[in-house]
N, C-alpha and C positions, 0 to 999 in steps of 0.2 A: 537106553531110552531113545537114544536118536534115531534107530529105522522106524520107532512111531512116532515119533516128531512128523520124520520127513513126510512117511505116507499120510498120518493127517493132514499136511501142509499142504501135499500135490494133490489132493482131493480138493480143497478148498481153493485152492490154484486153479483148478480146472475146470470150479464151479462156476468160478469171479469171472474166467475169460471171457465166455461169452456175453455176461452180463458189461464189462469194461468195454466190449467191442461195440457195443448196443449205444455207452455215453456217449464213445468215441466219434460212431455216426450220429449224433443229436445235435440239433442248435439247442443252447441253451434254453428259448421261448418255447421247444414241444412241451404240452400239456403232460407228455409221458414223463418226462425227465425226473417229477419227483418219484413214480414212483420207481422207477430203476433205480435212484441213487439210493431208495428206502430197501432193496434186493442188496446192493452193493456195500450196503451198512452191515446188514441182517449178515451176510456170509463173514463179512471181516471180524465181527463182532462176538460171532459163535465160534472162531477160528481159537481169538484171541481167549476167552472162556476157556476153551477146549487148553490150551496150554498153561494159562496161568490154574487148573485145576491139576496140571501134573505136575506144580511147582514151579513155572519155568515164567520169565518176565516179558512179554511184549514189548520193543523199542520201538515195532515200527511196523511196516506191510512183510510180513514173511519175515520179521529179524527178530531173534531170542535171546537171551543170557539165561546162560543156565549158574546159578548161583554156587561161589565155591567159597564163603567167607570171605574172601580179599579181596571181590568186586566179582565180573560174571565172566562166562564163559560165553564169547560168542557167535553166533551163527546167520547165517541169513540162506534160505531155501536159492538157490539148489544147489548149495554146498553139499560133499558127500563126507567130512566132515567137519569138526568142531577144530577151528587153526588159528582161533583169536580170544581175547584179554580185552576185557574195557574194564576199566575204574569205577567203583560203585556211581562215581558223581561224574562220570565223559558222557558225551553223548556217543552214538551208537560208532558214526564216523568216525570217532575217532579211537577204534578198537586197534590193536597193535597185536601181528604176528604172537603165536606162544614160539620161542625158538624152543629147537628139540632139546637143549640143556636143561631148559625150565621146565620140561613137561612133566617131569615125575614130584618135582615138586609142586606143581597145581595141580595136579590128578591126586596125591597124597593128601592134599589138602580138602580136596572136593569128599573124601569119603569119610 
């Protein structure tokens, strides 16, 4: 599942930039500014859709848990691939290395 993670990820990645680059040059007071932040909803929002419809949990901009029973599998774009553990209840920061002893027992588990 994760080379279509990622290609949906880097599609909406590449939508976001130009739109982030457009905040980036604003003062806060242009009259434009809502409605770029309302573009900059809309892509992050259909992103997150777009994954939580393939099962998979949004933490954050680009960061996923993919769900194995024992808490998530984690990722964040542009990872190539999945090398982290969070606790159902951590926040996304504080996801921890899978060491390679452990990986057949969370990959066993994930199926």
């Amino acid at each position: 599942m994760l080379p279509i993670v990622r290609k949906l990820t880097k599609l909406a990645v590449c939508e976001l930039a130009p739109i982030q680059n457009k905040l980036n040059n604003m003062v806060p007071a242009d009259p434009r500014n809502a409605v770029v932040k309302a573009s900059y909803a809309r892509i992050v929002k259909n992103w997150a859709g777009k994954m939580e419809r393939l099962g998979l949990k949004p933490h954050g901009l680009w960061q996923l848990g993919f769900d194995c029973g024992e808490g998530w599998f984690a990722w964040q774009y542009p990872e190539r691939s999945v090398r982290y553990f969070l606790e159902y209840n951590d926040l996304f920061c504080d996801k921890n290395l899978i060491e390679n002893k452990n990986k057949r027992d969370y990959y066993a588990s994930y199926r």
